[in-house]
SEPA-103351 format. One record per residue (C-alpha): residue number from 1; residue in one letter; x, y, z. Coordinates in nm, 2 decimals, m for minus. Each point is the difference from the previous one (the first is absolute). Layout:
<atoms>
<atom k="NUM" r="A" east="X" north="Y" up="Z"/>
...
</atoms>
This chain:
<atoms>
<atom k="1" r="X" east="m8.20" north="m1.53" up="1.28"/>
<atom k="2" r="X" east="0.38" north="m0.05" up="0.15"/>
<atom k="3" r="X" east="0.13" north="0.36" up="m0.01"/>
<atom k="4" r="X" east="0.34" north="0.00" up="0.05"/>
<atom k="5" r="X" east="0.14" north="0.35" up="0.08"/>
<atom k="6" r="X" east="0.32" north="0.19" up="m0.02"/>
<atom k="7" r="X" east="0.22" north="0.22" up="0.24"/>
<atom k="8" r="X" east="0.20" north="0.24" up="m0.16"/>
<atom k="9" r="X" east="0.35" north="m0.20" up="0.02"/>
<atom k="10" r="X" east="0.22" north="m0.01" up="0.38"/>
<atom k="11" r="X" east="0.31" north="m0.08" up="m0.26"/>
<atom k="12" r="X" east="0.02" north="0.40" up="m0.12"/>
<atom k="13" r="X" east="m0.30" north="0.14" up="0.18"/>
<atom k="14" r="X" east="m0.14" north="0.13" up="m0.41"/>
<atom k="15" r="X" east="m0.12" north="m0.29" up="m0.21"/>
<atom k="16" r="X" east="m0.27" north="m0.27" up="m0.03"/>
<atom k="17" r="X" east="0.11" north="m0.34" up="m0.02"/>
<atom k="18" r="X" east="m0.28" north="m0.28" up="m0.04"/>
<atom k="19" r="X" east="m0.30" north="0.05" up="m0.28"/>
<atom k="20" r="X" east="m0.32" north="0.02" up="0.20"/>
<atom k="21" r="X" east="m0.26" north="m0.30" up="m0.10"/>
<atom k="22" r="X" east="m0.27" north="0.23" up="0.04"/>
<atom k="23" r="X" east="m0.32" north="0.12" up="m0.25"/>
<atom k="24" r="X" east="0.22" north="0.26" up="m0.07"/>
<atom k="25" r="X" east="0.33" north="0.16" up="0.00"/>
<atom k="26" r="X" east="m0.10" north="0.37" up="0.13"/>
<atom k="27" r="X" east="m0.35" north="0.15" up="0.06"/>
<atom k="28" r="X" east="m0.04" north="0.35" up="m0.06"/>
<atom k="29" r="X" east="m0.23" north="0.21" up="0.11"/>
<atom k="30" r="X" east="m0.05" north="0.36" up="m0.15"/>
<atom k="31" r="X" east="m0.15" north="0.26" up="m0.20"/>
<atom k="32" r="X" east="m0.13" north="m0.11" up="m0.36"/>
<atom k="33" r="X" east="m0.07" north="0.26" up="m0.30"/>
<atom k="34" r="X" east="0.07" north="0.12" up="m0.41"/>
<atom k="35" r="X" east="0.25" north="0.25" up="m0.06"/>
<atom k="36" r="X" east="m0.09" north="0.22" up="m0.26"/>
<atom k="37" r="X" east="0.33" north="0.19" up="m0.14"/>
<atom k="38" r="X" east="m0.01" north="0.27" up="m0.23"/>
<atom k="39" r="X" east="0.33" north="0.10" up="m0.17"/>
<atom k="40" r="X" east="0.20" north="0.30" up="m0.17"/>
<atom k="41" r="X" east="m0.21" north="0.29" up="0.21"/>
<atom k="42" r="X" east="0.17" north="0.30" up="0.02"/>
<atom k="43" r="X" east="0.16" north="0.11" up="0.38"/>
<atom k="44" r="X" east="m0.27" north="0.25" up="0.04"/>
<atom k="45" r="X" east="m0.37" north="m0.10" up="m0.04"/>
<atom k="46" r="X" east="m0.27" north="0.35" up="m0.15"/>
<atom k="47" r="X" east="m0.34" north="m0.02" up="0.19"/>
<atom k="48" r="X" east="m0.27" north="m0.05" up="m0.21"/>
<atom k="49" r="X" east="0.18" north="m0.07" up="m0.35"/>
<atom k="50" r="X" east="0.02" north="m0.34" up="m0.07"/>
<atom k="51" r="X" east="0.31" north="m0.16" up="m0.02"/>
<atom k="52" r="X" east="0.12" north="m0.28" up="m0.21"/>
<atom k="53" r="X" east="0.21" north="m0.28" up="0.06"/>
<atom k="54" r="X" east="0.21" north="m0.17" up="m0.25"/>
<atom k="55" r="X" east="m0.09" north="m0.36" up="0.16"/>
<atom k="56" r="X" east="m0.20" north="m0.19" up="0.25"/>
<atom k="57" r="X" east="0.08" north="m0.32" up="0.19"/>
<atom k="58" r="X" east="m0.27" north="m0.13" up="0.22"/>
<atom k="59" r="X" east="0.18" north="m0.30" up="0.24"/>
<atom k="60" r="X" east="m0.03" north="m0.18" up="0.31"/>
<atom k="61" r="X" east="0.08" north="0.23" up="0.29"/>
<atom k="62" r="X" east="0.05" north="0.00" up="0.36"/>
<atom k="63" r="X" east="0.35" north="m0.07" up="0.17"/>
<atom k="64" r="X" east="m0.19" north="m0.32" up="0.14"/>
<atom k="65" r="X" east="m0.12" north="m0.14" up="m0.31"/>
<atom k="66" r="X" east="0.28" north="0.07" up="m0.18"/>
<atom k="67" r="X" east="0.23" north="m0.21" up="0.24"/>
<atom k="68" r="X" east="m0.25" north="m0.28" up="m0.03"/>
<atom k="69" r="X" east="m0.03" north="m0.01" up="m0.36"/>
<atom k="70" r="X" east="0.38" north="0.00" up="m0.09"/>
<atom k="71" r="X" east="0.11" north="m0.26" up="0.29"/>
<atom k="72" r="X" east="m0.28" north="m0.24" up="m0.16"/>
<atom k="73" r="X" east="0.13" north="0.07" up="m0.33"/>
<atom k="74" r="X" east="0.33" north="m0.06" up="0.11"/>
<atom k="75" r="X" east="m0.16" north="m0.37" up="0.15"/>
<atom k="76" r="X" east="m0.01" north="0.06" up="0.36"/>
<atom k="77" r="X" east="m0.37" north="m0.14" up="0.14"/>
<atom k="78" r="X" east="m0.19" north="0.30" up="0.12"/>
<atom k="79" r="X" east="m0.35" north="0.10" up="0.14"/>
<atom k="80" r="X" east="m0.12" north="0.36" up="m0.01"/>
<atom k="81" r="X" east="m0.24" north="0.13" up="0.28"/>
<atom k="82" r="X" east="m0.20" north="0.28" up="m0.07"/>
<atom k="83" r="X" east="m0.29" north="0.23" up="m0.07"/>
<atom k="84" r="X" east="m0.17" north="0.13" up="m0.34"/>
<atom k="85" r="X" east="m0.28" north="0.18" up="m0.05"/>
<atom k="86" r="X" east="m0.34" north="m0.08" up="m0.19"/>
<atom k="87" r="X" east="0.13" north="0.14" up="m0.32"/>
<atom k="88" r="X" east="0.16" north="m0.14" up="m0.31"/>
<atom k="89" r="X" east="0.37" north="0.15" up="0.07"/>
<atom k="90" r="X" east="0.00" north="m0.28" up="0.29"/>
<atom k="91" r="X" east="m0.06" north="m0.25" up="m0.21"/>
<atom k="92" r="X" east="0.30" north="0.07" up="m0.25"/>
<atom k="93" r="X" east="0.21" north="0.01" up="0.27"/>
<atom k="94" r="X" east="m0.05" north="m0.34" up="0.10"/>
<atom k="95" r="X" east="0.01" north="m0.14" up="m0.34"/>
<atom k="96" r="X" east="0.35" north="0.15" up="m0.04"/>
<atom k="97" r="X" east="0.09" north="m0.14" up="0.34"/>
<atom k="98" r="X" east="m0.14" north="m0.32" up="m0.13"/>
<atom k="99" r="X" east="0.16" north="m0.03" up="m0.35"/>
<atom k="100" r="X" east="0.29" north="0.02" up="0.20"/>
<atom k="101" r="X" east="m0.04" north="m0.26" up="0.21"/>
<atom k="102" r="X" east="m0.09" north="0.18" up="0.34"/>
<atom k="103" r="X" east="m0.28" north="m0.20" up="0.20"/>
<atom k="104" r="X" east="m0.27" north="0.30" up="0.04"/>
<atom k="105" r="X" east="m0.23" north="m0.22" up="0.23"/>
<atom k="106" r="X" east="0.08" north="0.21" up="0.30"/>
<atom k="107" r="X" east="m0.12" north="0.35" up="m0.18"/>
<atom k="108" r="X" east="m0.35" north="0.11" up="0.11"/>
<atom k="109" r="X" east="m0.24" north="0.13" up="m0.26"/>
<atom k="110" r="X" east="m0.17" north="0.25" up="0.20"/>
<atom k="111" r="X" east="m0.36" north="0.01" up="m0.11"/>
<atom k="112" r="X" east="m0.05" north="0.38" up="0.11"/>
<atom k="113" r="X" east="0.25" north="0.28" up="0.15"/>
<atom k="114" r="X" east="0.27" north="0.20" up="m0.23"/>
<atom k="115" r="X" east="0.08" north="m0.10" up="m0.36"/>
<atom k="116" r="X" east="0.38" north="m0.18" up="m0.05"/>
<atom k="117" r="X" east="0.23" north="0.23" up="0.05"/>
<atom k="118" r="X" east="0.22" north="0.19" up="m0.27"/>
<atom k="119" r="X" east="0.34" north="0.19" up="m0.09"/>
<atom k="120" r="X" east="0.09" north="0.23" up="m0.23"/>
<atom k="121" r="X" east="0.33" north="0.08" up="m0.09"/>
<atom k="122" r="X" east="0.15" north="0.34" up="m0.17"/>
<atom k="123" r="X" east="0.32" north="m0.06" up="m0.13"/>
<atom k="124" r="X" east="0.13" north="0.34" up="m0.10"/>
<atom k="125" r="X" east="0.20" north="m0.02" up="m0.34"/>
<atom k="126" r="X" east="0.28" north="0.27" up="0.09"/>
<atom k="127" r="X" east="0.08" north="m0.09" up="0.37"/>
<atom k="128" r="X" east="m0.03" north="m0.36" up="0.04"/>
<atom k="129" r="X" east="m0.24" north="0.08" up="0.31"/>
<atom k="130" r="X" east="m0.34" north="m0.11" up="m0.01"/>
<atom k="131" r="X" east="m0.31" north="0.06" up="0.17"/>
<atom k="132" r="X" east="m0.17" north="m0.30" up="0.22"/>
<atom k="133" r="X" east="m0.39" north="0.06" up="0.04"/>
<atom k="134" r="X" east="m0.20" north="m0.28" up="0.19"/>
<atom k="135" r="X" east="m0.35" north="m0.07" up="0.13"/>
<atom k="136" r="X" east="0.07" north="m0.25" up="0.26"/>
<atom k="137" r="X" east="m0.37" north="m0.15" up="m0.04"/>
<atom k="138" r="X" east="m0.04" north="m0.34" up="0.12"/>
<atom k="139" r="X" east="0.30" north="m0.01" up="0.14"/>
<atom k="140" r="X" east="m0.09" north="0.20" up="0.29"/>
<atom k="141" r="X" east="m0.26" north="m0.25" up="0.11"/>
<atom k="142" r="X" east="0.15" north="m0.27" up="0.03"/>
<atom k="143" r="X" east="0.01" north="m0.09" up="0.34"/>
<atom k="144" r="X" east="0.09" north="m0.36" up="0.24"/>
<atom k="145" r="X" east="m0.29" north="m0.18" up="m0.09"/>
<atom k="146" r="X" east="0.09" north="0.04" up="m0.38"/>
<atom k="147" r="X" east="0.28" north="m0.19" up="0.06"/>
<atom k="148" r="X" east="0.03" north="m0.40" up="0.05"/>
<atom k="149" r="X" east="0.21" north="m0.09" up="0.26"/>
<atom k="150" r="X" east="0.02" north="m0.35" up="m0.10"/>
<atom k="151" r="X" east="0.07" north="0.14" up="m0.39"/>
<atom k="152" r="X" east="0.33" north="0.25" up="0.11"/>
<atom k="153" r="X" east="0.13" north="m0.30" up="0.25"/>
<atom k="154" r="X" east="0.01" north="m0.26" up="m0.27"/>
<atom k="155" r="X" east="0.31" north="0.13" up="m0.11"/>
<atom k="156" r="X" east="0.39" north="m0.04" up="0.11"/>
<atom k="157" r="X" east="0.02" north="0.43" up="m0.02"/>
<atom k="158" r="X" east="m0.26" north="0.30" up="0.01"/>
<atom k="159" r="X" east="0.01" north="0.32" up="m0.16"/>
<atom k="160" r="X" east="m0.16" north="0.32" up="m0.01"/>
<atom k="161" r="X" east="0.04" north="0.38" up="m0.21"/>
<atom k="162" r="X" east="m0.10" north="0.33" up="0.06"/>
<atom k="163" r="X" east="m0.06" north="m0.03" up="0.38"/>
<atom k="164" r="X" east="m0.13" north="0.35" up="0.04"/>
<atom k="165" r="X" east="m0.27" north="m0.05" up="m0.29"/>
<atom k="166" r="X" east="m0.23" north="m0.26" up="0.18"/>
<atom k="167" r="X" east="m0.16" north="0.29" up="0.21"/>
<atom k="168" r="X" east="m0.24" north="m0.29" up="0.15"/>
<atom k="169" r="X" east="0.26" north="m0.27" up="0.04"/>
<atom k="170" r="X" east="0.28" north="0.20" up="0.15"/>
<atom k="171" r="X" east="m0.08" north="0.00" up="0.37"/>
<atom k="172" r="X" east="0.03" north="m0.40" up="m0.03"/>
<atom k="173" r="X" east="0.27" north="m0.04" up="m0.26"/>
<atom k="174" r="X" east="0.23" north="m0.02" up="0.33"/>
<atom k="175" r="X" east="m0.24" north="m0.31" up="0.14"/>
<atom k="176" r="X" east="m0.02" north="m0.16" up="m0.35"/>
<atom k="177" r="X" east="0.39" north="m0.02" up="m0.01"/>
<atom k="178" r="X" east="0.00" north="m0.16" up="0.38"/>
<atom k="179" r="X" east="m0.24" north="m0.29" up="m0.15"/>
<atom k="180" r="X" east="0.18" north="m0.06" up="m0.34"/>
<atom k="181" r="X" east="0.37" north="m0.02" up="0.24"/>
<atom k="182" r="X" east="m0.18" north="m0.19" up="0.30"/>
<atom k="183" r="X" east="m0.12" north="m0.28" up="m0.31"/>
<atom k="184" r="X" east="0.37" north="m0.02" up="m0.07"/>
<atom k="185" r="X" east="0.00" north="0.22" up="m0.32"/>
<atom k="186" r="X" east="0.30" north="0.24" up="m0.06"/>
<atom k="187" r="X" east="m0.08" north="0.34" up="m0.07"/>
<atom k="188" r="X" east="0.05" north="0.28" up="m0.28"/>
<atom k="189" r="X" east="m0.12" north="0.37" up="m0.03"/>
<atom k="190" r="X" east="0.05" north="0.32" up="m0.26"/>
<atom k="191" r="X" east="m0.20" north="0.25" up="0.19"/>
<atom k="192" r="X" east="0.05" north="0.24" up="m0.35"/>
<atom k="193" r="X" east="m0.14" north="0.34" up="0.06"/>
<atom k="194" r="X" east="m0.14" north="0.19" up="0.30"/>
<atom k="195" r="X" east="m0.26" north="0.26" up="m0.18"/>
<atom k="196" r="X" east="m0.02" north="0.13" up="0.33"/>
<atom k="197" r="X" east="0.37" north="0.06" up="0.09"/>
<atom k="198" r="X" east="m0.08" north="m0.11" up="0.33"/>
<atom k="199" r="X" east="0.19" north="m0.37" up="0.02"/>
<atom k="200" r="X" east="m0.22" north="m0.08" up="0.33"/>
<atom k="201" r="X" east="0.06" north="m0.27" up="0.27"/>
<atom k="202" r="X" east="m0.20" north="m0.26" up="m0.20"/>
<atom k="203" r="X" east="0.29" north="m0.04" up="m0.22"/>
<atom k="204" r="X" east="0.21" north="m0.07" up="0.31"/>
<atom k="205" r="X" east="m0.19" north="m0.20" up="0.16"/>
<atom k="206" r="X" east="m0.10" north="m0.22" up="m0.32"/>
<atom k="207" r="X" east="0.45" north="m0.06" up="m0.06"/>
<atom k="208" r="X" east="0.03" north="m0.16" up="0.34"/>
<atom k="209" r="X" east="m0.12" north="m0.26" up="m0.21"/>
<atom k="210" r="X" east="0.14" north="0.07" up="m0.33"/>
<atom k="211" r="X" east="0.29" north="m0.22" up="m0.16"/>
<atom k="212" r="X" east="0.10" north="0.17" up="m0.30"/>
<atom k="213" r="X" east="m0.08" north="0.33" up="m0.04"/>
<atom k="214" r="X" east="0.02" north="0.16" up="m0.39"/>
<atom k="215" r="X" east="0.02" north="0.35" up="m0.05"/>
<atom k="216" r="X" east="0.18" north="0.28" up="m0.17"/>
<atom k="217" r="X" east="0.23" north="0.24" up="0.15"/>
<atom k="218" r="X" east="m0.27" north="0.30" up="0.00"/>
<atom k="219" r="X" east="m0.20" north="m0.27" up="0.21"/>
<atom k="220" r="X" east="0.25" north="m0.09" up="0.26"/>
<atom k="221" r="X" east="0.03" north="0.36" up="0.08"/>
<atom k="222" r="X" east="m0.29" north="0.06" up="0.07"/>
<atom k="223" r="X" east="m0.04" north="m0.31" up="0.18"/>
<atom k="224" r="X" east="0.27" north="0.10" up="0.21"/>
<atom k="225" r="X" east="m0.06" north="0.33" up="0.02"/>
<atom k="226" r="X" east="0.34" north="0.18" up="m0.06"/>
<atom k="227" r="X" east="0.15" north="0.15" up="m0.38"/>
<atom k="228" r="X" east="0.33" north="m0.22" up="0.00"/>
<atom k="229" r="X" east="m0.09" north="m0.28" up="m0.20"/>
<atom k="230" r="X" east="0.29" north="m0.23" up="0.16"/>
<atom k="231" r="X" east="m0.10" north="0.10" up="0.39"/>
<atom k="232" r="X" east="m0.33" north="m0.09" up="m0.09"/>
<atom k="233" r="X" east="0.06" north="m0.36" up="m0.14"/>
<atom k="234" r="X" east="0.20" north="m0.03" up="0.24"/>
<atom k="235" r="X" east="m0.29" north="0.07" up="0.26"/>
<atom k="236" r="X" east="m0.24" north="m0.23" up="m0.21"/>
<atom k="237" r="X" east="0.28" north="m0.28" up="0.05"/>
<atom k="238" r="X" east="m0.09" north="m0.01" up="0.36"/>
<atom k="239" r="X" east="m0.37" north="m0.03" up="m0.09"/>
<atom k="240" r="X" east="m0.01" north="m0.28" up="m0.24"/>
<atom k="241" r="X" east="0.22" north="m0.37" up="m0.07"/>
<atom k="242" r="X" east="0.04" north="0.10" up="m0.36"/>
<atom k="243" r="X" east="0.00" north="0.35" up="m0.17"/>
<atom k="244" r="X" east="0.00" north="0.05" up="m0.37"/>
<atom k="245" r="X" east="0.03" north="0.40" up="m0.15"/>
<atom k="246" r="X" east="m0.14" north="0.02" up="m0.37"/>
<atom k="247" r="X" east="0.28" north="0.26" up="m0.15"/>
<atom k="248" r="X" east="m0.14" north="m0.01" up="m0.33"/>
<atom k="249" r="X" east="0.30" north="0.09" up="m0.28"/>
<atom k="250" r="X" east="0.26" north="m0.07" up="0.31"/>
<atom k="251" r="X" east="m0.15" north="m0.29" up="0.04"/>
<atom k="252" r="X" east="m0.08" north="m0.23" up="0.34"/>
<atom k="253" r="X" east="0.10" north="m0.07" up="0.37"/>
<atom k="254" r="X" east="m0.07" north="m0.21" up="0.27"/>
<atom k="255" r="X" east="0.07" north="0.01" up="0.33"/>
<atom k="256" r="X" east="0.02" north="m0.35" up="0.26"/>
<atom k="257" r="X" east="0.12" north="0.10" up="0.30"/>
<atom k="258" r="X" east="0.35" north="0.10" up="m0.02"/>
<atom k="259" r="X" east="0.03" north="m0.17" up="m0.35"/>
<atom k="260" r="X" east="m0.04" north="0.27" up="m0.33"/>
<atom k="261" r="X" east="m0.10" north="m0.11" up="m0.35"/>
<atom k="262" r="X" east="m0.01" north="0.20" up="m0.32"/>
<atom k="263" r="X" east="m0.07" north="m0.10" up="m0.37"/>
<atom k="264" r="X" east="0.05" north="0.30" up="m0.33"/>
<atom k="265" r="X" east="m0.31" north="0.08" up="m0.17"/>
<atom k="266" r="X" east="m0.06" north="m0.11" up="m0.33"/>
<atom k="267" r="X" east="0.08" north="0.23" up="m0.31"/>
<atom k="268" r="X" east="m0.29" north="0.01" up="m0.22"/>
<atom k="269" r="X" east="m0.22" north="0.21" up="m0.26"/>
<atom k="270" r="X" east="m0.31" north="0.10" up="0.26"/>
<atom k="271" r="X" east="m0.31" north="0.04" up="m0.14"/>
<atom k="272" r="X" east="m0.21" north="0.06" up="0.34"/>
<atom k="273" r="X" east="0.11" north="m0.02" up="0.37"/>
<atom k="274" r="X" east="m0.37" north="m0.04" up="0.10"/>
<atom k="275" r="X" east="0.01" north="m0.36" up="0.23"/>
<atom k="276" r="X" east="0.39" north="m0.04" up="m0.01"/>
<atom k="277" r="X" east="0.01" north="m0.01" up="0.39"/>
<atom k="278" r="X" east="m0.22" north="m0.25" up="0.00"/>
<atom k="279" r="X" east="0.11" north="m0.23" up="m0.28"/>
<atom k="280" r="X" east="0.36" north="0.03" up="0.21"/>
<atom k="281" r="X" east="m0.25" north="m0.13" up="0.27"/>
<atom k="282" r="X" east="m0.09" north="m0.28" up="m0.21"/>
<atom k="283" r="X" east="0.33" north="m0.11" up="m0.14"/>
<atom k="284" r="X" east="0.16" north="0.03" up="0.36"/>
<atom k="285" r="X" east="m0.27" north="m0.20" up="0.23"/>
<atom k="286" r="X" east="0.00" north="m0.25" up="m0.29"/>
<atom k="287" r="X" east="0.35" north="m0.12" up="0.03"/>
<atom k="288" r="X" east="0.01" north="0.09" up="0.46"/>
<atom k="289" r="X" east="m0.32" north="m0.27" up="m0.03"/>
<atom k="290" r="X" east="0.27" north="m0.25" up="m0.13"/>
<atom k="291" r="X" east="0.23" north="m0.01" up="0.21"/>
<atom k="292" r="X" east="0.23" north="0.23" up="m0.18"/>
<atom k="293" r="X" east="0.28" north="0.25" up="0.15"/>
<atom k="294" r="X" east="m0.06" north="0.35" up="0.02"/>
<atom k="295" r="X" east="0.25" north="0.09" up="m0.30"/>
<atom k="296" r="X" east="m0.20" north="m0.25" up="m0.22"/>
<atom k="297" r="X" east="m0.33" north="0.17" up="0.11"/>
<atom k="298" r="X" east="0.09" north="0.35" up="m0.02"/>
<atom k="299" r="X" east="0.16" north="m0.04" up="m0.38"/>
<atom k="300" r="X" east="m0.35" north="m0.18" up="m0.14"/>
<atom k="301" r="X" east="m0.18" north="0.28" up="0.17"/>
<atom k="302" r="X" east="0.19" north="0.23" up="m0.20"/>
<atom k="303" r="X" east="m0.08" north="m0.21" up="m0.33"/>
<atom k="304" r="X" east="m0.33" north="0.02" up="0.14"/>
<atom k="305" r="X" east="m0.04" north="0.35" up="0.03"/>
<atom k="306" r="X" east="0.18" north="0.09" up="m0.29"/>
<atom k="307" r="X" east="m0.19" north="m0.24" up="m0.26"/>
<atom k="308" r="X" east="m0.30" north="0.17" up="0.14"/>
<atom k="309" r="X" east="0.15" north="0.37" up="m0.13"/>
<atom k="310" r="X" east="m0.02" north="m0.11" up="m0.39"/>
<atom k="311" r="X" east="m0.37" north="m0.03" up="m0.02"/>
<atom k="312" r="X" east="m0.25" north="0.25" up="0.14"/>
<atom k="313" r="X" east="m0.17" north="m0.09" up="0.31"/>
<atom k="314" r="X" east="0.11" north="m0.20" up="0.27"/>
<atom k="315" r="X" east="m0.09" north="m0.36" up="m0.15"/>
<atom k="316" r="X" east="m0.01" north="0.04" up="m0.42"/>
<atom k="317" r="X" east="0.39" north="m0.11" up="0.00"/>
<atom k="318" r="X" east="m0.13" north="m0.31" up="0.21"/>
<atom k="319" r="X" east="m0.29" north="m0.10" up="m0.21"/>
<atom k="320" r="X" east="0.15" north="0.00" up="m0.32"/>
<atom k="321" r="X" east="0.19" north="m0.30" up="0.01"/>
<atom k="322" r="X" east="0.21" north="m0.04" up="m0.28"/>
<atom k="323" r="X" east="0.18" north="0.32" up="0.12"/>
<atom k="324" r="X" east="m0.01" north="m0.06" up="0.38"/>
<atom k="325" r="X" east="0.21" north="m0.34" up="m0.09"/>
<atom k="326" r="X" east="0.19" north="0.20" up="m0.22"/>
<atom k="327" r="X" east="0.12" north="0.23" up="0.24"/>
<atom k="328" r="X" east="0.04" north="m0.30" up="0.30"/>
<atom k="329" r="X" east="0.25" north="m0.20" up="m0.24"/>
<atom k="330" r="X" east="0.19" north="0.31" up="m0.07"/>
<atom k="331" r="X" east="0.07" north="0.15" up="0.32"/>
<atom k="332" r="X" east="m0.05" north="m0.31" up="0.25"/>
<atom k="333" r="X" east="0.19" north="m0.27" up="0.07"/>
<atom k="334" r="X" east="m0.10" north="m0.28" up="0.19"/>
</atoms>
């Protein structure tokens, strides 16, 4: 196959260029499981009285996945890498990747080991908080020789979520990154949560060879490790060529070297936040992975993000197409 790679453009040090004539446009590798969200609980749970809830979505989940699924919606070639368990909850979760048009060829039915993994999400019907419960399952397994090298690198960019998840693959998430780069791939990371607070040296060592990093500002605190949200974006500049804060409501940023971007949320009737980081993800990679500027890709990442809002779950608003068009027509313009 003649792979032609991209550099991140030497014209304003932020965009891609060229299309890659590769398998793929991005490979992603990540965690893969349902969410199962229950709605209108009150903010305080009773032990042992049953509580109901006045509905029920059960959706693709995982930060990973979701990203997959909505960039292959929104046409960009991609291939998924990673690991389900012998259960039936795998299996959905690769025919909703599927249906979509993700290539699952790199996921690994493990034949033994922990079931799929699985969310469940509280949404609390006074506060607008929610509760986020999750057994990691076969995500935690996953290790290097899961992964096809050959798979990831036949691509023009890799991705991966939830870098503190993959309790096996962590120590080599730093190495995985140096083969993707040294194969001429660029780069992108949203590291999400930290359940243990700790925000270790992995994570440093891994955006040495990170290109775009995605994260909200909660995230680049902690990745920085001060409380001023501006000092410490402006300490993640220095880490990273390109860094992109998720502001939700205030919408988005991005930071190139001495160049700032910023792009107004979108103002819409939300029906479930559940996946809109990741569907801003989506809608932003999409257009960078053309070639387009950085105001162009943070606007459709906030069309991305918001679309995702008026349906529950992180991919309904995608799948149902007559409304995902709907929406696109209305608040896009090519």
């Amino acid at each position: 196959m003649d792979e032609q790679r991209t550099e991140i453009s030497s014209q304003d040090g932020c965009s891609k260029r060229s299309h890659p004539q590769c398998r793929f446009d991005i490979t992603i590798a990540g965690e893969l499981n349902l969410d199962f969200i229950l709605y209108g609980l009150p903010d305080i749970l009773p032990e042992e009285q049953e509580v109901l809830a006045s509905d029920f979505t059960m959706t693709l989940g995982s930060s990973s996945a979701i990203l997959a699924h909505n960039l292959a919606v929104l046409g960009s070639r991609v291939g998924f890498a990673s690991r389900v368990g012998p259960d039936p909850l795998g299996l959905v979760c690769c025919q909703r990747l599927e249906e979509a048009g993700v290539d699952t060829t790199g996921i690994v039915h493990a034949a033994s080991g922990k079931a799929t993994g699985a969310t469940f999400l509280l949404p609390f019907r006074n506060t607008g908080t929610r509760r986020i419960l999750t057994y990691a399952g076969a995500m935690e397994e996953m290790g290097l020789e899961d992964l096809d090298e050959a798979y990831l690198a036949a691509a023009g960019h890799f991705h991966l979520s939830s870098l503190f998840l993959h309790r096996r693959l962590v120590p080599h998430i730093p190495e995985l990154y140096a083969r993707m780069k040294a194969k001429g791939l660029t780069t992108s990371l949203d590291t999400n949560d930290d359940p243990a607070d700790e925000w270790g040296e992995v994570l440093h060592q891994t955006l040495r060879h990170v290109d775009v990093l995605l994260c909200n500002e909660r995230e680049v605190r902690k990745m920085a490790g001060l409380t001023d949200a501006d000092a410490a974006i402006r300490k993640m500049t220095e880490s990273v060529p390109l860094l992109v804060v998720k502001r939700g409501s205030q919408g988005a940023l991005a930071y190139c070297g001495q160049q700032q971007f910023q792009a107004a949320a979108l103002a819409v009737s939300v029906v479930d936040t559940v996946g809109a980081g990741d569907s801003f993800n989506a809608g932003f990679l999409h257009q960078w992975l053309r070639g387009a500027g950085l105001p162009a890709c943070l606007a459709f990442g906030n069309v991305t993000g918001a679309l995702s809002t008026t349906r529950p779950g992180g991919t309904e608003a995608f799948r149902e197409a007559a409304h995902r068009e709907q929406f696109l027509r209305a608040h896009w313009r090519l």
